[in-house]
C-alpha angles and dihedrals in degrees: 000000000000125000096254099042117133093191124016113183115194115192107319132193134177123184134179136204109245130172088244087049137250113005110196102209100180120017117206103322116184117176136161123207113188113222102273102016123124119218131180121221107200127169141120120300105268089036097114097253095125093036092053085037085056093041094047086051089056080241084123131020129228134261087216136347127043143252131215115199116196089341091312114122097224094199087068098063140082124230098264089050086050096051090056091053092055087050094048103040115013140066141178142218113182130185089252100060093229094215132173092257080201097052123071122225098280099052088040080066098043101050100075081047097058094033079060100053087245110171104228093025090169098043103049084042099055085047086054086050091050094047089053095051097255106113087131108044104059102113097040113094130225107279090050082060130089111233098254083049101057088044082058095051080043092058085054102045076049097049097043104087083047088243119215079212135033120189118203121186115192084329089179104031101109089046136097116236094262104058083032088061089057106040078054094056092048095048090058102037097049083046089053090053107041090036088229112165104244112204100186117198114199160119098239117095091193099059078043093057089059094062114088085239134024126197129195119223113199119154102352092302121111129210140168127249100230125175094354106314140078098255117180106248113248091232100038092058097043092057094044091062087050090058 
């Protein structure tokens, strides 16, 4: 682990009973992400990239291995310790939006400030809105949104509490290619100016190809796209035929 990391990853392992047996979901995974930098985890469904994603948000633990999280060993809390690390250091953004149905675009927003305790909750969130383009749609709620729209509310929502980390599952993946082109274009750039990690889960090699490294989940096994192709990584391998 280096002294910048935002997420250092040492051999991790996660298995489930199942009534065929022991299923090994993930099989020995390392992996180092520098504070600030963005990564893309690709890779077929069943693969193990929401399970490592969960994993990764303290949302799941680990059968064996262990994760560090901006410089916090995950394995040594409890879940409501957990749970305060989440709030104070994690956000999500997920293909399905996940808005308050009830609350309309500004107090989607709002809400993650004020949970946080966030002094000019309203203010900073109707400058999110406006640096997402949305000026004009504060008061309107979710289903008088089109969908880029409401994943734009929901970068905002992400960005508001300034996360160390920011999770992304298939961020893009209700959208057509034109408002996912620019959801894409806000996600990076507000993840170049607030130096949030940005740890990207998704099918789209070309919203991959935008992150500074791309991995490649297939059976549980993890390994790094370098010059040009998806190459196992020495240490990776080497860990999963331990396990």
């Amino acid at each position: 682990m280096s002294e910048n990391s935002a997420i250092a990853v040492n051999h991790l392992i996660k298995s489930v009973n199942t009534q065929e047996g022991e299923l090994t979901i993930l099989n020995g995974i390392n992996m180092d992400v520098k504070q600030g930098e963005s990564i893309a985890i690709l890779g077929p469904s069943g693969s193990g990239k929401s399970t490592l994603l969960g994993l990764l948000a303290a949302l799941d633990s680990p059968t064996k291995g262990s994760i560090v999280l901006d410089g916090v060993a995950l394995e040594t809390l409890n879940e409501e310790s957990k749970a305060a690390l989440r709030k104070q250091k994690v956000s999500f953004i997920f293909q399905s939006f996940m808005l308050v149905d009830t609350l309309n675009a500004l107090e989607n927003v709002m809400l993650p400030a004020e949970l946080a305790g966030i002094a000019n909750a309203k203010e900073k969130s109707q400058a999110m809105l406006e640096r997402v383009g949305l000026s004009h749609r504060l008061n309107h709620f979710p289903n008088q949104l089109s969908g880029g729209e409401q994943q734009r509310v929901a970068i905002a929502r992400a960005f508001i509490c300034e996360p160390k980390v920011l999770f992304a599952d298939e961020p893009t993946g209700n959208l057509d290619s034109a408002n996912s082109d620019k959801v894409a274009d806000m996600l990076f750039e507000l993840n170049r100016e607030s130096d949030t990690t940005l740890v990207l889960v998704t099918h789209d090699m070309v919203l991959a190809s935008r992150c500074q490294r791309q991995f490649l989940m297939d059976s549980g096994s993890l390994s790094e796209k370098l010059d040009n192709e998806l190459q196992p990584d020495a240490v990776v391998h080497a860990a999963a035929q331990e396990g």
